[in-house]
N, C-alpha and C positions, 0 to 999 in steps of 0.2 A: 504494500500500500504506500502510496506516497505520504512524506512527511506534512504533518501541517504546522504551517507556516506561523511566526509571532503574530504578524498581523494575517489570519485567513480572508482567499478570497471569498467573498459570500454570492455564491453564485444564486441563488433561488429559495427564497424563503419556504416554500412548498416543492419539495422534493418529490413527496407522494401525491399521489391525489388522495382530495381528504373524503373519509367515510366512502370508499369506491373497492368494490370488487378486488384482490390480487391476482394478478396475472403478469404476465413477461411486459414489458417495457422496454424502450429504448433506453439503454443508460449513457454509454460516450458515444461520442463521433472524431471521426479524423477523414482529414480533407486531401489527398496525397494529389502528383501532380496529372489531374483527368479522372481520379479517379477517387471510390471514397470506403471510408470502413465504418461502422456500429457494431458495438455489445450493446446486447440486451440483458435482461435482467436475470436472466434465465445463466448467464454467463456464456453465450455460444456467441459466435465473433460472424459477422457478415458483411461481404463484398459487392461491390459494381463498376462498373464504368470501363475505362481502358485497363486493356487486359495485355497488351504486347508482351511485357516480359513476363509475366506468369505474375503479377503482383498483387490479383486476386485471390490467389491460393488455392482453385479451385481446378487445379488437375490439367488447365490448358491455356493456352492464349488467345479466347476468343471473349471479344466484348461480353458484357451485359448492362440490358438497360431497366434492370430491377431490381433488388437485395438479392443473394445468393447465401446461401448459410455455409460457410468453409468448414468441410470437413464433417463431423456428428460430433466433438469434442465438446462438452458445456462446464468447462472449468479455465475459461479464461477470465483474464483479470487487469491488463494494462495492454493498448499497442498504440502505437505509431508507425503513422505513413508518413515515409519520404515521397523522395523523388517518385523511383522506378521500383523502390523496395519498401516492405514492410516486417517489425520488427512487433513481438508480442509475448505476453510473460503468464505464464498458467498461476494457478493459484495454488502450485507445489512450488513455486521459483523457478519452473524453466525458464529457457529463454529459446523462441523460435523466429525465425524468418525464414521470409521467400521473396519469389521476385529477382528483380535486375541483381548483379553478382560480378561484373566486370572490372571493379577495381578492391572487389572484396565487403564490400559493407554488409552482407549477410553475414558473417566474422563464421563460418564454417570449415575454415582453413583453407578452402580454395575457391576459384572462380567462374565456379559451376553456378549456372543459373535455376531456382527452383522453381514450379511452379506449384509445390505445396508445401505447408510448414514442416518447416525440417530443423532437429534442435540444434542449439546452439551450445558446444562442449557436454561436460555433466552434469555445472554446479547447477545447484538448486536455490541457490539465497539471493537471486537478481531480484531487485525493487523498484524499478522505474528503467523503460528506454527509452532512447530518442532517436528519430531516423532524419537525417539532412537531406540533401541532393544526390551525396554519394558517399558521407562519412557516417557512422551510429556511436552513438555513446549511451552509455549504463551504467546505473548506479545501482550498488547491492546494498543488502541486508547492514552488511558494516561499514555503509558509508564512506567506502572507496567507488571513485570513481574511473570509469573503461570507456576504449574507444579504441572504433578500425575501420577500415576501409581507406576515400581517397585520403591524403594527406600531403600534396601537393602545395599548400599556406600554411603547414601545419596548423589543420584545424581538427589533429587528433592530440593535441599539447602533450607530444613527446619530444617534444625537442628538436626533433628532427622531421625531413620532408616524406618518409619513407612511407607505402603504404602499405596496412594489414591487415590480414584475412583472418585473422582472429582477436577476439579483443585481449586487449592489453593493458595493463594500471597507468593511470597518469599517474607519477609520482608517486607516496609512499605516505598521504595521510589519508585517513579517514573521517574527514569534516563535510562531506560534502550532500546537499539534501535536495538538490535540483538541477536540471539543464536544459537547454533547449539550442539544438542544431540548424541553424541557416544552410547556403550553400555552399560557403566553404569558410565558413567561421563557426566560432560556439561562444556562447553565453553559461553559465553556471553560477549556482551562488552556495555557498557553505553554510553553516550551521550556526555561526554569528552573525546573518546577515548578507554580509559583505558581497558584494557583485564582482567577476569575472572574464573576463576571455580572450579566445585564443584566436589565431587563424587569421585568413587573409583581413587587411585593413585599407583596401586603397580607394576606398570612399568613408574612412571612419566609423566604418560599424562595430569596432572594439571599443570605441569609447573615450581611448586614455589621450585624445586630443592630438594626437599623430595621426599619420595614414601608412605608419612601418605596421607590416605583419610580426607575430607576434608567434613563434614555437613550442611556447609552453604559458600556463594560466598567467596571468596581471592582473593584479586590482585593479578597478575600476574605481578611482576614485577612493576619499580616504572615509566617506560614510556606511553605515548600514540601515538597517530597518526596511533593507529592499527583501520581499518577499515574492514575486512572481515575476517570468523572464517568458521571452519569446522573439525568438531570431527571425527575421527575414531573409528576403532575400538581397544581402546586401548594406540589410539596414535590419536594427534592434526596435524592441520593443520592450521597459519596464516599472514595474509599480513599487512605488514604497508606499511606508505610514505615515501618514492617513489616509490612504486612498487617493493619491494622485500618480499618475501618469507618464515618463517620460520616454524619447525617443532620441534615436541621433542614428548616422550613416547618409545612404543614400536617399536622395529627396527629390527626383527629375518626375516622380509621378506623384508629389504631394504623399507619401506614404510615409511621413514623420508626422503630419496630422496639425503643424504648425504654423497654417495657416498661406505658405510659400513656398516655391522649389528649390531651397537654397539648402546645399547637405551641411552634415553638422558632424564635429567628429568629437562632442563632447555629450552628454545627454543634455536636452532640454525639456524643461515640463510640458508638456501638453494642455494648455489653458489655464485657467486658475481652480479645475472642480476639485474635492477631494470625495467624494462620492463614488469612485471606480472600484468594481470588484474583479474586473475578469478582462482580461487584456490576450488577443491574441492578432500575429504578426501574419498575414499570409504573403502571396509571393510579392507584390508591389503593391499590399492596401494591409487596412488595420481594423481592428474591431476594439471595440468595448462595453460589457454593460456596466450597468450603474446599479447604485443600490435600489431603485426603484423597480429594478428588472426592464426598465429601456436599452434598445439599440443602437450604437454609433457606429459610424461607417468613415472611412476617409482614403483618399490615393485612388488607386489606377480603377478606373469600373470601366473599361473597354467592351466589358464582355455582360454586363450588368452582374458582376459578382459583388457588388455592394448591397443590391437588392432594392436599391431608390427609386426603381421604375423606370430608370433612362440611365445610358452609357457617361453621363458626361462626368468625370474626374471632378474630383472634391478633395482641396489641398487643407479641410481642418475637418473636425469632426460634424458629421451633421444625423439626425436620431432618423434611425430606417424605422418607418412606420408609427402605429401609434402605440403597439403594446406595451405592455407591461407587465409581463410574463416570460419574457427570455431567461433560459436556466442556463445555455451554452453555446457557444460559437465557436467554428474552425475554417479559417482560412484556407483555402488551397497551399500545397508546399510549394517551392519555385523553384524549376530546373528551365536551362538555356539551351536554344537551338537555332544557330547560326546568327546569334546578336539579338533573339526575341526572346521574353521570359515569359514562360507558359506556368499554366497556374489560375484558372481565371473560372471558378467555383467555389461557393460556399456552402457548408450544410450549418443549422442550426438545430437547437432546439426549444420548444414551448411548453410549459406547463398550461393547464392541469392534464391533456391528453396524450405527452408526451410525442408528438410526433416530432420526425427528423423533419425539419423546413431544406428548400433549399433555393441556391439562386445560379444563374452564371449560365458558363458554356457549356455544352449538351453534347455535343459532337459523336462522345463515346457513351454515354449514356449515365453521364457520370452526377447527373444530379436525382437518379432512382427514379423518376416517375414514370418507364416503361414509355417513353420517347426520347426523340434526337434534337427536340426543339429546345433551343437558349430560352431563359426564361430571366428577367430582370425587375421578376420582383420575389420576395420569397413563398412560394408554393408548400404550403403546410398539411395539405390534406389528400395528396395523393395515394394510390394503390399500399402497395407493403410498406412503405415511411409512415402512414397511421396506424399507428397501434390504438385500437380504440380499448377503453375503459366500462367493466359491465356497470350499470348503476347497480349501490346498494340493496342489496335483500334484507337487515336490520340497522339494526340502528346499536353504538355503543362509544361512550367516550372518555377521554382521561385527564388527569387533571399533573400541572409537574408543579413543588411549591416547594421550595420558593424560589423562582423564574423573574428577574435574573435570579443565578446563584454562583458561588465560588467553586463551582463542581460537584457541590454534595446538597444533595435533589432527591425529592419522595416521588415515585408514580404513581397515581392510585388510580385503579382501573376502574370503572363503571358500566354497569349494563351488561355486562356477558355476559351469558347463558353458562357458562365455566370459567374457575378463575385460573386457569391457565393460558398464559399468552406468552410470546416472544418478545423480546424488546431489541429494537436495532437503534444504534447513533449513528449516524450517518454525518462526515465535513462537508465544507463545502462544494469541494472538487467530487462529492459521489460518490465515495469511497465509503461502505461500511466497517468501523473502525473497534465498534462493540457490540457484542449481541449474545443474549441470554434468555434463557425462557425462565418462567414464574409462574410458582403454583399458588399466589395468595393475591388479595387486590389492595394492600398494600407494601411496596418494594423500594429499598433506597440502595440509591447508584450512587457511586462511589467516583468521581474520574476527577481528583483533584489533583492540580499539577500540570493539567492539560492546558493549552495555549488558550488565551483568550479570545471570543469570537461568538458567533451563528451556530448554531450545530441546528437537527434537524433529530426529532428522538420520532421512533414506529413504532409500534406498536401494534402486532398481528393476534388475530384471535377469532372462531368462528369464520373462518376462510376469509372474515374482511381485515381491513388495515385503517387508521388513523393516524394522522401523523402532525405534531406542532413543533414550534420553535421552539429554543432554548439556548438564554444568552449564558456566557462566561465570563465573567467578569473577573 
């Protein structure tokens, strides 16, 4: 599971749908380049779109233009789509990929192409990956941090340009609790905060006010309290505390969100809001919601991957639509093909029905709706990306006191027909991080010491579910 953060981001106050039937759900999305992935709740992992190098997983290289379920496997638990490749972590610690394989970034030890998951080594303790253009990095269980593939900027921060077909330690501590792969640079942050990175620099997307690449990790600057990162392509994306915003690199498509196309190679904030929870970088545009569960949009929408209803480029943030209900956003990855950077679809998601939205270019089929048509606004109700929700057959609810609390919280259950229930905590990033079942309808949870923040407590019983907030203060 991924670490959470001092400051979490709070993605969606309503995780569950409340008082509503259990059943599968879409849980994450990842936007790769043309093409896209979901787990669902069920934990089984499923693919679409362009399919050339086998990066769908699904046995072959033939497009699809609708969710495909990889494999019959239902115990996955994290992946990332690069470029060409895709990289994915079972909920034993494997670690699989498949997909493109030409300069190694499947870290399989060679440069065979897969078109199905195929593991990575033996260890069982991987805890997060990330897939880039053509490089992948992972962090395990004990907070060391890996990478392989290209390495040509060294944006595998070994020091050297070399590139490797299996992953490898950057250095020799164990601090580190996040990262996020561009296309041939890396972002990371450590476990005090502190911001990161490696790899090519020659429009400023490291940060450190140079445009010299960089062989192994460099602070970024002498702050911390940065807690979520996300690479582009070329250009960065990150948030500290309180909830604001900053960007720096390349800027020729307004994808710094600053209002101008002028690149920056130190970070700058992004407006005056501190209200951001969720920042993600796609290949030449940006996302954000806010606490209010609104969407922002900004850079390159050639293709309508912004979702505003029209192609035209938008150099500061401007809110796609009127909801306010966005749980998650994923930009496309950004890979290059003779001087053009492809990458030019979004999926999201909505509560309370959990559907995958989506927006952009269609070509291969890569925004799931069982057509080839581009679409430039976001499509939330199409074919297999709705997962619909039964309505309620009873009725039952619970109470958490005292909310806020410093971690230690009574749940008292009401109205089941038995007092046995399950209880999940859920962060913000989705991730269920506690879960116990209970045979009484009064229970006190204990998670003192945990980061301050949103959390999201369920509560299953009677085949239904309920689910409220819960702050930490």
């Amino acid at each position: 599971m991924k670490k959470i953060y001092k400051t979490i981001q709070v993605l969606a106050a309503l995780f569950f749908l409340q008082n509503a039937h259990s059943q599968d759900y879409w849980l994450n999305i990842e936007s790769g380049t043309e093409f896209s992935l979901a787990l669902k709740s069920d934990s089984t992992l499923w693919s679409w779109g362009s399919n050339a190098n086998g990066q769908l997983g699904l046995g072959n290289t033939t497009n699809q233009i609708e969710p495909n379920q990889i494999g019959t496997a239902s115990n996955w638990k994290q992946m990332s789509a690069g470029a060409f490749h895709v990289l994915a972590i079972k909920s034993d610690g494997t670690l699989w990929a498949w997909g493109f394989n030409s300069v190694g970034q499947l870290g399989i030890g060679n440069l065979t192409q897969k078109t199905v998951p195929t593991q990575v080594g033996i260890e069982s303790n991987w805890k997060e990956v990330h897939a880039g253009q053509g490089h992948s990095i992972g962090i395990k269980e004990d907070s060391t941090i890996w990478a392989w593939g290209f390495n040509s900027y060294g944006q595998l921060g070994l020091g050297n340009t070399t590139n490797q077909n299996s992953p490898v330690q950057i250095g020799n501590l164990n601090e580190w609790i996040k990262a996020s792969c561009g296309a041939g640079h890396t972002l990371a942050l450590k476990a005090d905060s502190t911001l990161w990175a490696f790899g090519f620099n020659g429009t400023g997307q490291l940060g450190d006010g140079t445009t010299n690449q960089s062989l192994i990790p460099i602070q970024i600057g002498n702050e911390n309290g940065w807690n979520s990162i996300s690479a582009g392509f070329e250009y960065s994306l990150a948030a500290r505390a309180p909830g604001t915003i900053w960007s720096w690199g390349f800027n020729g498509n307004g994808q710094l969100g600053l209002g101008s196309t002028s690149t920056n190679n130190v970070p700058v904030q992004i407006g005056i809001g501190q209200d951001w929870m969720r920042i993600e970088a796609g290949a030449s545009y940006g996302f954000a919601i806010n606490t209010n569960g609104e969407l922002f949009g900004w850079g390159y929408n050639g293709n309508g991957q912004l979702g505003t209803g029209n192609t035209s480029q938008q150099n500061e943030p401007i809110q796609i639509g009127t909801e306010t209900n966005w749980q998650d956003i994923s930009g496309a990855a950004g890979a290059i093909n003779g001087g053009t950077v492809y990458g030019t679809h979004s999926l999201g998601l909505q509560w309370p029905n959990y559907s995958i939205c989506s927006t952009g270019s269609n070509y291969a089929g890569q925004l799931g709706d069982n057509t080839i048509d581009q679409s430039v606004y976001f499509n939330c109700t199409t074919g297999e990306l709705n997962v619909g929700i039964d309505e309620k057959t009873s009725i039952f609810d619970f109470s958490i006191m005292p909310n806020p609390s410093n971690g230690l919280f009574t749940i008292n259950v009401e109205s089941l027909s038995s007092t046995k229930y399950n209880c999940k905590i859920i962060d913000a990033i989705g991730h269920v991080f506690y879960e116990k079942s209970f045979n009484s309808e009064y229970n006190v949870i204990d998670l003192q010491g945990i980061n301050k923040g949103i959390y999201i407590v369920v509560i299953e019983g009677d085949s239904l579910l309920v689910n409220k907030k819960i702050i930490i203060e």
